[in-house]
Backbone of each chain as ProteinMPNN parsed JSONL, in Angstrom:
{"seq_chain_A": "XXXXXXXXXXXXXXXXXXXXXXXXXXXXXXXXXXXXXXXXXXXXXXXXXXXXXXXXXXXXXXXXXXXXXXXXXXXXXXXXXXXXXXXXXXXXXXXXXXXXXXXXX", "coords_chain_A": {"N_chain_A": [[0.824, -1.207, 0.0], [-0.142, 2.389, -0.633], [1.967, 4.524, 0.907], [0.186, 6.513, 3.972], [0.735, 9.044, 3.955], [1.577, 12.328, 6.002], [0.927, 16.129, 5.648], [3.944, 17.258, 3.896], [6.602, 18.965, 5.713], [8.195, 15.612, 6.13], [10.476, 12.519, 6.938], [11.887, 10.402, 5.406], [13.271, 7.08, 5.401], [15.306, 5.308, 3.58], [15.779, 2.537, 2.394], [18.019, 0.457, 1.266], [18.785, -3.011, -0.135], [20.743, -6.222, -0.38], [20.136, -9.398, -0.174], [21.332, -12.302, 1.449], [22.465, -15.502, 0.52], [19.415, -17.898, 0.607], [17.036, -18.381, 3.351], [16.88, -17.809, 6.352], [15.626, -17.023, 8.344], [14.628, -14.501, 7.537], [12.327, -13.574, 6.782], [10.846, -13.984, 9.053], [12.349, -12.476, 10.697], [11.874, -9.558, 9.368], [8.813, -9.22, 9.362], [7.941, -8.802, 12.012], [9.858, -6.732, 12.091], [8.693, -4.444, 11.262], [5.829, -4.657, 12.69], [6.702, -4.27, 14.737], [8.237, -1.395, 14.087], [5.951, 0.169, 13.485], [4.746, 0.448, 15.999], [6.109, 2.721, 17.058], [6.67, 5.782, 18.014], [5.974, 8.619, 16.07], [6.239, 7.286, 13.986], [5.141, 7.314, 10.384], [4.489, 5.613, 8.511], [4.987, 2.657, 5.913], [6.699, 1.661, 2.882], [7.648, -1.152, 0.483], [9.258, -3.047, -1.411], [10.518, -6.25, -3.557], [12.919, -6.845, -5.966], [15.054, -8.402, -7.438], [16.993, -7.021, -6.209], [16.264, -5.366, -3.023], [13.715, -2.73, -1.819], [13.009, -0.497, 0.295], [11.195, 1.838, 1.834], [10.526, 3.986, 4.788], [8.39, 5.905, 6.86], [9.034, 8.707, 8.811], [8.147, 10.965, 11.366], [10.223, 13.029, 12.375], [13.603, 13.63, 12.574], [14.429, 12.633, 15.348], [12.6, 10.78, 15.841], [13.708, 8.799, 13.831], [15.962, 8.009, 14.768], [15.231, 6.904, 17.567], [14.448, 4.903, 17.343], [15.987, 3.269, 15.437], [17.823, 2.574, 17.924], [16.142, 1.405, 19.403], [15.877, -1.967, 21.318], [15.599, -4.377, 20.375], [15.048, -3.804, 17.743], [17.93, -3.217, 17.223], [18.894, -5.94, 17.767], [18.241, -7.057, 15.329], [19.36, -5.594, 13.517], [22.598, -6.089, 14.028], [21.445, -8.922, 12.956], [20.727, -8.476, 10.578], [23.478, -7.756, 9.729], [25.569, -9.829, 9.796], [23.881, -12.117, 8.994], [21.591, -11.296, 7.44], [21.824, -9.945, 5.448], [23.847, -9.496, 1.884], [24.592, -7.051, 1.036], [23.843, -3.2, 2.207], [22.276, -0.372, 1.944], [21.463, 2.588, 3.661], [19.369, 5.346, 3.429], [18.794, 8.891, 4.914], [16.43, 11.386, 4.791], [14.912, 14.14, 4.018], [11.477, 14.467, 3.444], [10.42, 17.018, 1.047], [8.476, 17.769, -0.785], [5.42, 16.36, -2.443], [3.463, 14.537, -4.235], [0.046, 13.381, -5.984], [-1.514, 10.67, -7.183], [-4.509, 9.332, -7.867], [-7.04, 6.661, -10.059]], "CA_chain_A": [[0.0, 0.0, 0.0], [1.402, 3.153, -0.699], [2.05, 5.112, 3.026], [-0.654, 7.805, 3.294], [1.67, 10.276, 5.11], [0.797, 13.702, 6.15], [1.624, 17.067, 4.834], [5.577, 17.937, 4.028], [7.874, 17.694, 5.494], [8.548, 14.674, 7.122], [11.357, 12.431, 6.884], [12.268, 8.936, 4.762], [14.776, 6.328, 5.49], [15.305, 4.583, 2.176], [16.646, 1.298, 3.265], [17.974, -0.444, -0.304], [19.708, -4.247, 0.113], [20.703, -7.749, -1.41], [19.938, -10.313, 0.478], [22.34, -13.384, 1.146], [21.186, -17.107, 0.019], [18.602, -18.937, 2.145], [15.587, -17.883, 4.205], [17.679, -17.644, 7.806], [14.924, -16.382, 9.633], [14.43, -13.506, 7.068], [11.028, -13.045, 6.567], [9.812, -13.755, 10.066], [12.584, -10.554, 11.32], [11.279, -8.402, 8.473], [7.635, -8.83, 9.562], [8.906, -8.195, 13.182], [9.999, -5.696, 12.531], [7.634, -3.725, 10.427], [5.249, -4.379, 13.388], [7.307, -3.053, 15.967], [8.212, 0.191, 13.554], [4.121, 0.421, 13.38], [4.39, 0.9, 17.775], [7.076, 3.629, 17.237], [6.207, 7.254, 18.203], [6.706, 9.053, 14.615], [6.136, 6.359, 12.543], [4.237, 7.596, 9.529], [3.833, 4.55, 7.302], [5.919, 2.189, 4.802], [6.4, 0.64, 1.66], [8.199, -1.802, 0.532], [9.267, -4.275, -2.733], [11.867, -6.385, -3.44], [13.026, -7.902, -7.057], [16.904, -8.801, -6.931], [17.5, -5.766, -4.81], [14.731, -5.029, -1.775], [13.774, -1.494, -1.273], [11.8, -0.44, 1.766], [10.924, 3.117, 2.57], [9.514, 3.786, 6.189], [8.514, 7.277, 7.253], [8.856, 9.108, 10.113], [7.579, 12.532, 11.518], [11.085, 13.901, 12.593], [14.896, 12.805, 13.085], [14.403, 12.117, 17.032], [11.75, 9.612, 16.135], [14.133, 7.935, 13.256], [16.884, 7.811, 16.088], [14.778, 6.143, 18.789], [13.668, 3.62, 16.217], [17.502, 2.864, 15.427], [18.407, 2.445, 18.835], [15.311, 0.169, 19.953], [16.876, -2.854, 21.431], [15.559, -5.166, 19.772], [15.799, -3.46, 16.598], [19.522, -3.079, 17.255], [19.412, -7.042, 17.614], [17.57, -7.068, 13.972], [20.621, -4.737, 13.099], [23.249, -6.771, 13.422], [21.648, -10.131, 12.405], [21.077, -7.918, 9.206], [24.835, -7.54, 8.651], [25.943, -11.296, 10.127], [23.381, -12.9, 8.223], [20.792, -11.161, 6.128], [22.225, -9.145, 3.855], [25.607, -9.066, 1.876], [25.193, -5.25, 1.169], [22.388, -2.57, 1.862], [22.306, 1.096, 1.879], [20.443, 3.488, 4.164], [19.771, 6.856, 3.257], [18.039, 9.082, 5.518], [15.814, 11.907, 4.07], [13.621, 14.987, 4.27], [10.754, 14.865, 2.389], [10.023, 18.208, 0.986], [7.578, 17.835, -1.355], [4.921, 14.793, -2.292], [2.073, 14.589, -4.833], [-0.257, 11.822, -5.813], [-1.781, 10.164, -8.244], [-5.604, 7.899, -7.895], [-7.852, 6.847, -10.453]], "C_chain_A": [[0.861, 1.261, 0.0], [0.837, 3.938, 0.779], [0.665, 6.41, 2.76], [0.344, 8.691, 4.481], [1.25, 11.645, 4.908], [1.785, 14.532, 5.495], [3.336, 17.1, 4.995], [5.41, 18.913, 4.886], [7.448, 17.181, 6.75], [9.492, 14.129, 6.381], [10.685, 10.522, 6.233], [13.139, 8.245, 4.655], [14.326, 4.829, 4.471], [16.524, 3.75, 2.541], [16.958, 0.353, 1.624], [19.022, -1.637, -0.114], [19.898, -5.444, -0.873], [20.575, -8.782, -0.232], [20.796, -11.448, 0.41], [21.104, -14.336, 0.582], [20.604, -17.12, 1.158], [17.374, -17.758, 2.728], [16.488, -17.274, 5.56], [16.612, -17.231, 8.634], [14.29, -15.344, 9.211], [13.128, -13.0, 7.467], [10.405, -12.761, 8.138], [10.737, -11.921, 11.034], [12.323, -9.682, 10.719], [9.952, -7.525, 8.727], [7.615, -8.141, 11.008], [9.011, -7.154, 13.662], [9.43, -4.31, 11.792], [6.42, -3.731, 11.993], [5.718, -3.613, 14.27], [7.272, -1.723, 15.833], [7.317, 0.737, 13.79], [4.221, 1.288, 14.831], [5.451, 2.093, 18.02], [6.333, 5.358, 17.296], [6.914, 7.86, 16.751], [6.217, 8.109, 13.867], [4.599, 6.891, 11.613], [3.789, 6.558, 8.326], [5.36, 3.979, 6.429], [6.048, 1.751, 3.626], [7.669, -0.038, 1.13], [8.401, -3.466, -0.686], [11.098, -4.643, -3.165], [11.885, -7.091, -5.025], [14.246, -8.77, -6.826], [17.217, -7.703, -5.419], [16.317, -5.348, -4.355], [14.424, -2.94, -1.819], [12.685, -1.094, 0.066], [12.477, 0.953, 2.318], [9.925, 3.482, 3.595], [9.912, 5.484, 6.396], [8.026, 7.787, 8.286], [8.94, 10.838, 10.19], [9.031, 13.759, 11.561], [12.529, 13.174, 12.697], [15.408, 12.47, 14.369], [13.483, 10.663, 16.635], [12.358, 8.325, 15.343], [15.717, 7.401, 14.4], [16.561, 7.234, 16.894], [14.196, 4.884, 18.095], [15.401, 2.679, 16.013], [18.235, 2.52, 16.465], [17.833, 1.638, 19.621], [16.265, -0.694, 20.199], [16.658, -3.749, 20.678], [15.649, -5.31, 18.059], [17.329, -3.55, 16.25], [20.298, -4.802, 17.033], [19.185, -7.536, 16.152], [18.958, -6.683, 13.407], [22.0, -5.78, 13.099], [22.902, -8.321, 13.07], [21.152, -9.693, 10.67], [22.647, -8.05, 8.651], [25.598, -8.716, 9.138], [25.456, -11.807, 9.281], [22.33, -12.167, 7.214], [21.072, -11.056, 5.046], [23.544, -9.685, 3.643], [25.357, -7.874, 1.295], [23.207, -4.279, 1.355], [23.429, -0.692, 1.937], [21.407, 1.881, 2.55], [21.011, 5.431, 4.295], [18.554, 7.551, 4.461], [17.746, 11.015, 4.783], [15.068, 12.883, 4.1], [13.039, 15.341, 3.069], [9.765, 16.189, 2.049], [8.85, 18.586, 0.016], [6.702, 16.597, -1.976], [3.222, 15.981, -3.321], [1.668, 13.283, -5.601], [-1.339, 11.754, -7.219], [-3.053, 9.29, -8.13], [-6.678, 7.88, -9.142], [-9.117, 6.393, -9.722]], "O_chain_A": [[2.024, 1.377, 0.387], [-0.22, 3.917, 1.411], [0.334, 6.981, 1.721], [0.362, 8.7, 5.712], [0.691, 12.076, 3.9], [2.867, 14.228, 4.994], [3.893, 16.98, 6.087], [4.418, 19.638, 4.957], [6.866, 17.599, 7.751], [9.749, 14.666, 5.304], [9.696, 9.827, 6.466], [14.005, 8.552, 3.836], [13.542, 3.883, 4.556], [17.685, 4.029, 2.841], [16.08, -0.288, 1.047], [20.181, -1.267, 0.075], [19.306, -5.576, -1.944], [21.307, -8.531, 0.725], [21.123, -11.73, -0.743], [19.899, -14.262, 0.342], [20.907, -16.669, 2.263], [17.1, -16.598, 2.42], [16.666, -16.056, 5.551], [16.899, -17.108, 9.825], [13.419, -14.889, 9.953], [12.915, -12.153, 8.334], [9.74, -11.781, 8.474], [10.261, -10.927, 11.581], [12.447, -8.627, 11.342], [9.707, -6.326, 8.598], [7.274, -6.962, 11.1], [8.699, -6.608, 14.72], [9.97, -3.216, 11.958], [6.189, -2.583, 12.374], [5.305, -2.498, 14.589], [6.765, -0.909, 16.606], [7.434, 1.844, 14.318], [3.898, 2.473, 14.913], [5.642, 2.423, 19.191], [5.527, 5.807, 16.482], [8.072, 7.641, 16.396], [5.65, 8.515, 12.853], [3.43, 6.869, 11.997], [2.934, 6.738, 7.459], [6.427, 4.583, 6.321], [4.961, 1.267, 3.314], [8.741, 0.527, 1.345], [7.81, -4.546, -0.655], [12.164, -4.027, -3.162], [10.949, -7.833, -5.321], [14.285, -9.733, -6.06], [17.509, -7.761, -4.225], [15.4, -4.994, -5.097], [15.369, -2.152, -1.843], [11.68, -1.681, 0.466], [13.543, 1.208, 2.878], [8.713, 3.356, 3.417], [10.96, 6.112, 6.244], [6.912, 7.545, 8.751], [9.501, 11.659, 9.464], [9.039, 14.884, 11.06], [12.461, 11.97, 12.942], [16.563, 12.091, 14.564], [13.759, 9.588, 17.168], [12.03, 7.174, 15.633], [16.183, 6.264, 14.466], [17.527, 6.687, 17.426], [13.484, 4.033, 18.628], [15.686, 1.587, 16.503], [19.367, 2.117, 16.197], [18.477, 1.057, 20.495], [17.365, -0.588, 19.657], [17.676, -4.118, 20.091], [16.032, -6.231, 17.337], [17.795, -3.902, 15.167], [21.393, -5.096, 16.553], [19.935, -8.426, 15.751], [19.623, -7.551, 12.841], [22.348, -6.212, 12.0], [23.866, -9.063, 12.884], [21.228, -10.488, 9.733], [22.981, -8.351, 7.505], [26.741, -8.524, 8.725], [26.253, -12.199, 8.429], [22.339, -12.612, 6.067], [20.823, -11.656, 4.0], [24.285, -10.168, 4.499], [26.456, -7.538, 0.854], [22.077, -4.529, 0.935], [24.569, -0.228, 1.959], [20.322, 1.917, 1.97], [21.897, 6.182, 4.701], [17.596, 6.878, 4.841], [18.674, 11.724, 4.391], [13.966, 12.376, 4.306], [13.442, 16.002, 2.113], [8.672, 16.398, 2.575], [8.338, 19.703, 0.093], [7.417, 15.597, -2.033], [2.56, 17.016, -3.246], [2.435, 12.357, -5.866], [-1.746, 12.641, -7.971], [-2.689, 8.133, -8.341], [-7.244, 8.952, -9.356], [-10.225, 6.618, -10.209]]}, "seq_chain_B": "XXXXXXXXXXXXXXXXXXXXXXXXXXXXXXXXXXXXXXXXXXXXXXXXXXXXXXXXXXXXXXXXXXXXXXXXXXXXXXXXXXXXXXXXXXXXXXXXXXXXXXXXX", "coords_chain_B": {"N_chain_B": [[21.546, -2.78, -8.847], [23.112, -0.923, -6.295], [22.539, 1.994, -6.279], [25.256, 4.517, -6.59], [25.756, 6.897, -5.117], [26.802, 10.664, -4.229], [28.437, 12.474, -1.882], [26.56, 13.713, 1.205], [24.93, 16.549, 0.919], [22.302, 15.473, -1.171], [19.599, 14.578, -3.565], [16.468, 12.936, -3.64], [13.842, 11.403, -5.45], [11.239, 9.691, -4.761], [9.165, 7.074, -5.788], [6.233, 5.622, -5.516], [4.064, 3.014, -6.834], [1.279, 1.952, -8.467], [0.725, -0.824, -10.612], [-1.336, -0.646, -14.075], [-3.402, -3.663, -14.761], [-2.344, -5.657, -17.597], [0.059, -5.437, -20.078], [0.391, -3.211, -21.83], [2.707, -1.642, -22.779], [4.553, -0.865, -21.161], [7.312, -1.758, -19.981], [8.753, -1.172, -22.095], [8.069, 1.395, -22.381], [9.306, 2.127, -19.538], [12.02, 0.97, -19.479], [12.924, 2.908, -21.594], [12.744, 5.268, -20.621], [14.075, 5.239, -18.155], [16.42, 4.957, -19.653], [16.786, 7.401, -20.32], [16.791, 8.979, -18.471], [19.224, 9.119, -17.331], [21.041, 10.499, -18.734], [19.915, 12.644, -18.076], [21.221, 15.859, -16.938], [22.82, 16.175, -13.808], [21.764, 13.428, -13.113], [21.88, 10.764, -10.714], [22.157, 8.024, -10.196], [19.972, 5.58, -9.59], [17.403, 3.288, -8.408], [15.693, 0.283, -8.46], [12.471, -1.263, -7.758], [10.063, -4.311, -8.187], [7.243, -5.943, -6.504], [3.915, -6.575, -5.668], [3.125, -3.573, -4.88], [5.314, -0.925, -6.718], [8.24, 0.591, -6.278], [10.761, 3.071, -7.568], [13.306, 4.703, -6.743], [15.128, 7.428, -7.629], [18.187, 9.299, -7.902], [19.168, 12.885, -7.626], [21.309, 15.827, -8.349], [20.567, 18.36, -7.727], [17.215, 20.213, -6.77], [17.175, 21.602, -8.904], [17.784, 20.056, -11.227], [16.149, 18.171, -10.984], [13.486, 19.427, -11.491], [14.033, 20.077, -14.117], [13.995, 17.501, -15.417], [11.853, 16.48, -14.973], [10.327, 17.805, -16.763], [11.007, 17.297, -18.831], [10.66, 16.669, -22.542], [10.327, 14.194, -23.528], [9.853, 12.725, -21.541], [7.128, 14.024, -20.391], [5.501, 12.525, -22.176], [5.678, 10.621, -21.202], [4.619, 10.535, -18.92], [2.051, 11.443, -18.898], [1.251, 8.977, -20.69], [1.573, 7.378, -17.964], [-0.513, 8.214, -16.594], [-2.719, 7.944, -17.525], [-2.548, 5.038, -18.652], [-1.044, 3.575, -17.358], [-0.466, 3.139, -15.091], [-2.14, 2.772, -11.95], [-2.222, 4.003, -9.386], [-0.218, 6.406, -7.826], [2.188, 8.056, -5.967], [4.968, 10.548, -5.844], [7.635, 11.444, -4.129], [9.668, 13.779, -3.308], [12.879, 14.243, -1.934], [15.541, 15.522, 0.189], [18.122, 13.916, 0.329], [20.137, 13.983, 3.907], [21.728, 12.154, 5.284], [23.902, 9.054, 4.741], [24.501, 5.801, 5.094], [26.58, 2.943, 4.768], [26.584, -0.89, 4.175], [28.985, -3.459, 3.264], [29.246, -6.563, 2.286]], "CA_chain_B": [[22.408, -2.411, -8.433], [22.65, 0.063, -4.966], [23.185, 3.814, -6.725], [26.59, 5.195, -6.408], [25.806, 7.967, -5.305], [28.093, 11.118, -3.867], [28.519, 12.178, -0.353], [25.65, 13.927, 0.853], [23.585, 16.224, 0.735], [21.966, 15.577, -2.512], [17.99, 14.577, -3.761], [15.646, 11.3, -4.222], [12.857, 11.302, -6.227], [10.529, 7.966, -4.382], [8.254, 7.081, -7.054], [5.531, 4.428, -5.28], [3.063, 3.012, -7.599], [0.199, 0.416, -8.694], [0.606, -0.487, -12.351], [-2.846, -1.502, -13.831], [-3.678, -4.93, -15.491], [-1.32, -6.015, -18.683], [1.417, -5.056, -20.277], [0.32, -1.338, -22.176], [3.56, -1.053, -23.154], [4.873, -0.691, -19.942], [8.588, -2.328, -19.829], [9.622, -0.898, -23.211], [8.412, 2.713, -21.541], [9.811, 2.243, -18.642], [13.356, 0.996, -19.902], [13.349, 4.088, -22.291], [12.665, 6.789, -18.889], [15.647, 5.046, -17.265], [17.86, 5.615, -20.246], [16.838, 9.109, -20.58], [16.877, 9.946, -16.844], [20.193, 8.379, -17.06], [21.523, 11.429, -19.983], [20.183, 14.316, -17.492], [22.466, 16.678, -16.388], [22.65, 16.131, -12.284], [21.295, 12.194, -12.492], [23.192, 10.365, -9.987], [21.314, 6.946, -10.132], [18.283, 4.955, -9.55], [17.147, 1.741, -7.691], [13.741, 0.317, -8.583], [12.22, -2.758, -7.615], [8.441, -4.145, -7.581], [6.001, -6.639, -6.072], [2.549, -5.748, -6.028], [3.753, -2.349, -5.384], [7.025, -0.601, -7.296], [9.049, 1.216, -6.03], [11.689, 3.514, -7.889], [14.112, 5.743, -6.533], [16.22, 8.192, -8.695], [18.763, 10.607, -7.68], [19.802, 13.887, -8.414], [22.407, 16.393, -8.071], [19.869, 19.093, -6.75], [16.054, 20.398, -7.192], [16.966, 22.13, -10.73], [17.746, 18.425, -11.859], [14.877, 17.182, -10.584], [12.563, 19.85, -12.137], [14.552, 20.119, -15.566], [13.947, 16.171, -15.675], [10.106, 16.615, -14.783], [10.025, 18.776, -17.474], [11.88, 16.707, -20.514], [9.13, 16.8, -23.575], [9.412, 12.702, -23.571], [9.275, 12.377, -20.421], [6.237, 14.711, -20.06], [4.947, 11.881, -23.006], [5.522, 9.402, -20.802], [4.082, 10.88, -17.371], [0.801, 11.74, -19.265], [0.795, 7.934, -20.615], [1.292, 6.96, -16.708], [-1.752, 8.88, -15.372], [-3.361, 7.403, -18.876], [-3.359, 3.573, -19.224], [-0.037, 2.641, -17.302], [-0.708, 3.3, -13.452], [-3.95, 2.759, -11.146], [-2.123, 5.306, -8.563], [1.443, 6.762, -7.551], [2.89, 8.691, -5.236], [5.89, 10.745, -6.004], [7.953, 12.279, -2.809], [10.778, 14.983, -3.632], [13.459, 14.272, -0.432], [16.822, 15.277, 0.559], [19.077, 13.602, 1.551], [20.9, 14.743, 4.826], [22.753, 11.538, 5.887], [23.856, 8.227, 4.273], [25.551, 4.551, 5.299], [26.43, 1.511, 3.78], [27.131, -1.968, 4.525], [29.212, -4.445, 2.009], [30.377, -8.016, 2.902]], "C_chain_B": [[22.469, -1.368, -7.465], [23.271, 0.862, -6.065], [24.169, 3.99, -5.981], [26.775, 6.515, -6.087], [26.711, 8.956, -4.497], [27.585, 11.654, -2.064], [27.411, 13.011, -0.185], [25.569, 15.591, 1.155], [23.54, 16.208, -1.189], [20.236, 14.741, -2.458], [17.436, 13.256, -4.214], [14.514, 12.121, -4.47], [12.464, 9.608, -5.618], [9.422, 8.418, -5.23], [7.307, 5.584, -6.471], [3.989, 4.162, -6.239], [2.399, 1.466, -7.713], [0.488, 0.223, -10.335], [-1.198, -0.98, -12.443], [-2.372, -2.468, -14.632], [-3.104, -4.758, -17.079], [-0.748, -5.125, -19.126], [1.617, -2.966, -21.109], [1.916, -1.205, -22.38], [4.623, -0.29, -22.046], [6.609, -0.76, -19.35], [9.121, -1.425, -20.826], [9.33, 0.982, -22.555], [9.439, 2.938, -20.174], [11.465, 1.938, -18.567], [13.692, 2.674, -20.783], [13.484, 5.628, -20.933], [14.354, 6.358, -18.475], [16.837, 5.554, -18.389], [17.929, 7.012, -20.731], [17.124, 9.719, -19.624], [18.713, 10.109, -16.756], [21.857, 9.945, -18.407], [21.159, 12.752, -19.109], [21.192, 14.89, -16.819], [22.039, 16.61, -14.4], [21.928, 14.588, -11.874], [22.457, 11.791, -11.816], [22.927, 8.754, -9.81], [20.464, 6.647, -9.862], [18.075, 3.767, -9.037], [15.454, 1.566, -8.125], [13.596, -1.362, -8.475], [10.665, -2.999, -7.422], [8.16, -5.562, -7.524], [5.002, -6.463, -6.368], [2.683, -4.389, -6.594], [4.919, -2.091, -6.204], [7.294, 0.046, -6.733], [10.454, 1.608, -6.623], [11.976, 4.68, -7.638], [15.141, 6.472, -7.289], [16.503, 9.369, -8.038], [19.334, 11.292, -8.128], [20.54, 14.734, -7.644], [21.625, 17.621, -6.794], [18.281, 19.164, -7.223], [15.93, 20.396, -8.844], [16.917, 21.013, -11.398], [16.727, 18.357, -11.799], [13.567, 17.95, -11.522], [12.978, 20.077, -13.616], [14.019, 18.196, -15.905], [12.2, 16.259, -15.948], [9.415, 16.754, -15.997], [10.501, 18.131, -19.108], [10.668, 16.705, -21.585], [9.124, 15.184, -23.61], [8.973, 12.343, -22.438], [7.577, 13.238, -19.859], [5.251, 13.667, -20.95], [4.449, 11.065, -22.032], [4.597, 9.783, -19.297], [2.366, 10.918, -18.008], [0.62, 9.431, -19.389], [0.836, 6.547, -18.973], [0.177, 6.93, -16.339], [-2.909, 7.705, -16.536], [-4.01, 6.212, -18.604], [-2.206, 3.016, -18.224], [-0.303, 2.44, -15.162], [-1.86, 3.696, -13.073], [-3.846, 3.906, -10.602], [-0.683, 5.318, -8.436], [1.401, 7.796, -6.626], [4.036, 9.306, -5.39], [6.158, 11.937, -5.058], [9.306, 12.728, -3.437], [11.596, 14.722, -2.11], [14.949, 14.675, -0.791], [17.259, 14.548, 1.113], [19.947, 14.273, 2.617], [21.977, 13.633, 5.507], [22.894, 10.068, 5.053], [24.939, 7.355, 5.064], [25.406, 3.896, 4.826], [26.86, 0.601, 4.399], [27.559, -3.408, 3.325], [30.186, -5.533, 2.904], [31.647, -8.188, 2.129]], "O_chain_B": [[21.614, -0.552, -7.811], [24.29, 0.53, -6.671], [24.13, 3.697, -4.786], [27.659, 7.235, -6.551], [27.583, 8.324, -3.901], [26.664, 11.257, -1.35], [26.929, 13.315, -1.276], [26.526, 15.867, 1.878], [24.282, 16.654, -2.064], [19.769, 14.379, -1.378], [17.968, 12.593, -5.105], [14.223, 13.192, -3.939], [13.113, 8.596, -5.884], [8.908, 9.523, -5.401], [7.644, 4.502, -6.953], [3.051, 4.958, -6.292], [2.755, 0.362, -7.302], [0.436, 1.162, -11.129], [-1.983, -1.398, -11.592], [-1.273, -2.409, -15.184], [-3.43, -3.758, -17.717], [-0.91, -3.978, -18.71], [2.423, -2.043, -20.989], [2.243, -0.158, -21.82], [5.309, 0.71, -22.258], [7.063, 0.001, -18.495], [10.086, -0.783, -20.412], [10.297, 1.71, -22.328], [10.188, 3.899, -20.003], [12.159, 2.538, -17.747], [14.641, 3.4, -20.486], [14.235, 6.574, -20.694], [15.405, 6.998, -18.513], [17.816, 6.263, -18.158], [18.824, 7.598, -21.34], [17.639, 10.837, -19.647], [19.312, 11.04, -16.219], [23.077, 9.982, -18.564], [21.818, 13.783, -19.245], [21.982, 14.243, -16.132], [20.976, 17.033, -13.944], [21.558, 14.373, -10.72], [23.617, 12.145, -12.028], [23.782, 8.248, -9.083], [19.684, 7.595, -9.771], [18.959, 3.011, -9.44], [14.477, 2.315, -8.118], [14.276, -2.297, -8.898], [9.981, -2.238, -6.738], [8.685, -6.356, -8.305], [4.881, -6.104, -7.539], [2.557, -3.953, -7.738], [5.612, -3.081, -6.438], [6.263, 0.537, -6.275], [11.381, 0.83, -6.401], [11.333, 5.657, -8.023], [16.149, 5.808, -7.531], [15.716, 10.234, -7.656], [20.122, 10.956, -9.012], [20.563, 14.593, -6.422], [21.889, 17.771, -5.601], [17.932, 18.288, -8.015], [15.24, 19.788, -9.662], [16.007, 20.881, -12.217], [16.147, 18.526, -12.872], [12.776, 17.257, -12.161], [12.021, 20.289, -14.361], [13.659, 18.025, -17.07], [11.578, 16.102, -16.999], [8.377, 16.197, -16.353], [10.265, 18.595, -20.224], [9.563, 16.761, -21.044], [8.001, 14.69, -23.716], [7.914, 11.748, -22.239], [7.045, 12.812, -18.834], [4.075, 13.784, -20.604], [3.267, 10.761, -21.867], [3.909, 8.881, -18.82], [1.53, 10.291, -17.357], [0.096, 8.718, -18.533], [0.38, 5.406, -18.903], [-0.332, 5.942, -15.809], [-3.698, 6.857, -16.118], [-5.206, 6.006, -18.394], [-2.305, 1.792, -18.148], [-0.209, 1.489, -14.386], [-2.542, 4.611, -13.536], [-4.642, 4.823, -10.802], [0.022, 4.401, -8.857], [0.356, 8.445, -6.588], [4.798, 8.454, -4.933], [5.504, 12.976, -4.973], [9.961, 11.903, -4.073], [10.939, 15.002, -1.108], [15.512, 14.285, -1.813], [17.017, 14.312, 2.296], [20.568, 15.244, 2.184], [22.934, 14.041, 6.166], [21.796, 9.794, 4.57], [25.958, 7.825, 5.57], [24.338, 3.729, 4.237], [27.613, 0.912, 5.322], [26.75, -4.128, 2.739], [31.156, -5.486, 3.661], [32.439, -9.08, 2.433]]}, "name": "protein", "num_of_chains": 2, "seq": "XXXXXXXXXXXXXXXXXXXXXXXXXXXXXXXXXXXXXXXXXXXXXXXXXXXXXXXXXXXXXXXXXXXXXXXXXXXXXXXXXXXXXXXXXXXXXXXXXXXXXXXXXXXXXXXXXXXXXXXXXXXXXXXXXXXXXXXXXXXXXXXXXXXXXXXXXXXXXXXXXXXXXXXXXXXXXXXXXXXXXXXXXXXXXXXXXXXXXXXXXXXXXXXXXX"}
C-alpha cells in the first residue's frame, strides 16, 4: 500500500539491500519488525518491494523519532543479524521529504 | 544495483506506484525513462524494484535536476501515458538527503 503520510515535510529512510542465500529467519525478522516500527512514536507509514534488490521506505515525523527507532533494542538485535546474516550489502539513506504529490484513479 | 551515489547532501525522487492490469507497453516505456533519466544533467542513479507495489528511486544532483527532468518533452509523453493507461495510482515524494551509510560483505 502506498504510506498515506501527512503534509511535508517529514522524513524517509530509504533502506535499499541484497539479500544473502537462504531464508535464515528472514522473513519472520522483516515482519517483526515492520510491526514493531508500526508501535514507534513518529512512525508515519511504509512501503516496501523487493526484485533482486529489496527497497523499503519507512517514514517518520522527525529525526528524534528515526533515532529512537535505530536504537530500539531489539531493533539493534535485527541490526546486526542484518549484517551477520541477512544481507551481503544494503544502503540506508536518511531523508527529508520536501515535497509529495499523488496520483488515484 | 545500490546507486553510487556522492557524499551527501543531494535529492531522491521515491516514485511508489500500482501499475494496472497487462502489459500497455509498460517495460519498453519504462526501460526508455531510465535511459533518458540516465543522460540528465545532475542524475546520480536509480534503484527500482516491484512486487505488487514498485518502487523507484532516482537521484539527483539538486532540485533544478529534478525539475529540468520533470520537465523533458518525452518524459512529459511518458508521465501523461502513466496517469493514462499505465498506473492505477502513484505517489511521487521529492526528499533530501541529509545523511547516508552503507554496509558491504
Amino acid at each position: 500500500m502506498i504510506a498515506k503520510t501527512p503534509q511535508t515535510p517529514y522524513y524517509a529512510v530509504i533502506f535499499t539491500s541484497y539479500r544473502t542465500e537462504g531464508e535464515n529467519g528472514y522473513a519472520e525478522m522483516a515482519n517483526r519488525m515492520l510491526e514493531l516500527a508500526a508501535q514507534q512514536e513518529g512512525y508515519l507509514g511504509c512501503e516496501s518491494a523487493r526484485d533482486e534488490i529489496g527497497i523499503t521506505v519507512s517514514y517518520w515525523k522527525d529525526l528524534e523519532s528515526i533515532k529512537a527507532w535505530k536504537e530500539n533494542v531489539e531493533h539493534v538485535i535485527a541490526q546486526k543479524a542484518g549484517r551477520d546474516i541477512l544481507y551481503k550489502s544494503f544502503k540506508t539513506r536518511i531523508a527529508k521529504v520536501e515535497r509529495d504529490y499523488e496520483f488515484f484513479k
